[in-house]
N, C-alpha and C positions, 0 to 999 in steps of 0.2 A: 442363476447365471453360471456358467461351466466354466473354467479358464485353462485356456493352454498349458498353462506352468506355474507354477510357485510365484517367482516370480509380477506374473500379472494378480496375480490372485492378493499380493501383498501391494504392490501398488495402488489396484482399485481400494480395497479396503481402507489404505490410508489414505486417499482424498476424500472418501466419505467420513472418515472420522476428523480429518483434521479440522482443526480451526480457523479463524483468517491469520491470525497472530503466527501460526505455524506455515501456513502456506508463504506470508509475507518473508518469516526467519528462512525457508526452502528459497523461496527466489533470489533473496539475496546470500546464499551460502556460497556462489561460485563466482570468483574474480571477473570472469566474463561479463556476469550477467551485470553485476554493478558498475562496472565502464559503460554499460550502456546507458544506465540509468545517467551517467552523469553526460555523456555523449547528448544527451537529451536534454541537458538542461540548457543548452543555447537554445532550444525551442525545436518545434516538429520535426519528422527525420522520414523520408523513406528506408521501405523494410531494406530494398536494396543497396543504401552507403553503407550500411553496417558492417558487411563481409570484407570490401579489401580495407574500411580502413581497421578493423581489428584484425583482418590476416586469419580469418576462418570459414570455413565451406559454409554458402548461404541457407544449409538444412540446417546447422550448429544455430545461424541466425534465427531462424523462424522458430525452432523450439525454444529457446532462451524465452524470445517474445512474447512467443502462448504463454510459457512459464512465468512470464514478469504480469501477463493481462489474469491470468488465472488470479494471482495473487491483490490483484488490485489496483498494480505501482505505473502501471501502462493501460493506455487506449488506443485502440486504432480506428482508422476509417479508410475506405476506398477513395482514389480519385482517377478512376479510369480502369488502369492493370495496377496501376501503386497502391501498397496499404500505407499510408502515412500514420507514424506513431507518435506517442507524446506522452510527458507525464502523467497520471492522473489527478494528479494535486501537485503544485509547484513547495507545496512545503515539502514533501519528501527529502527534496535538497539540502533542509534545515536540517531534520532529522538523520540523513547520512553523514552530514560532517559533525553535528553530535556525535553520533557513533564512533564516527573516525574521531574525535577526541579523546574521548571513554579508552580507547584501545591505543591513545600516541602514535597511529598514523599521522602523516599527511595527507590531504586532500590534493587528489591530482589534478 
């Protein structure tokens, strides 16, 4: 396979090397993406609420997204034009406020 640039060429490479373990530490690395996970824990969400209530352009949304289902942490389904999202396991929740204890955050 040929690639534009350095860049793609490093990217592909590490989603074929990574692991799930790393891809899950990759989605959750950016403040964004884990407001949504928690966003989600009242239960399903169109892909569409996510932009104004986090105050970010809805392409920001939709790769976060791919980036959260790539990892495992999100599923989605069609209902019509909406992709409706959702956890992929309600324990996630457990395990991020673990997290957030380990490090003396709070949980928002």
């Amino acid at each position: 396979m040929q690639y534009c640039t350095y860049a793609q060429y490093i990217k592909e490479v590490a989603m074929r090397e990574s692991t799930p373990l790393t891809r899950i530490g990759k989605a959750l690395s950016h403040p964004l993406r884990e407001r949504m996970l928690w966003l989600l824990a009242d239960g399903e969400r169109c892909g569409c609420e996510f932009a104004p209530e986090l105050g970010v352009d809805p392409s920001v949304v939709s790769r976060s997204l791919a980036l959260l289902e790539r990892a495992g942490l999100v599923t989605s389904r069609r209902e019509g034009v909406r992709v409706m999202w959702s956890l992929a396991d309600p324990e996630l929740l457990v395990v991020l406020e673990r997290l957030a204890e380990l490090t003396g955050e709070k949980v928002a």
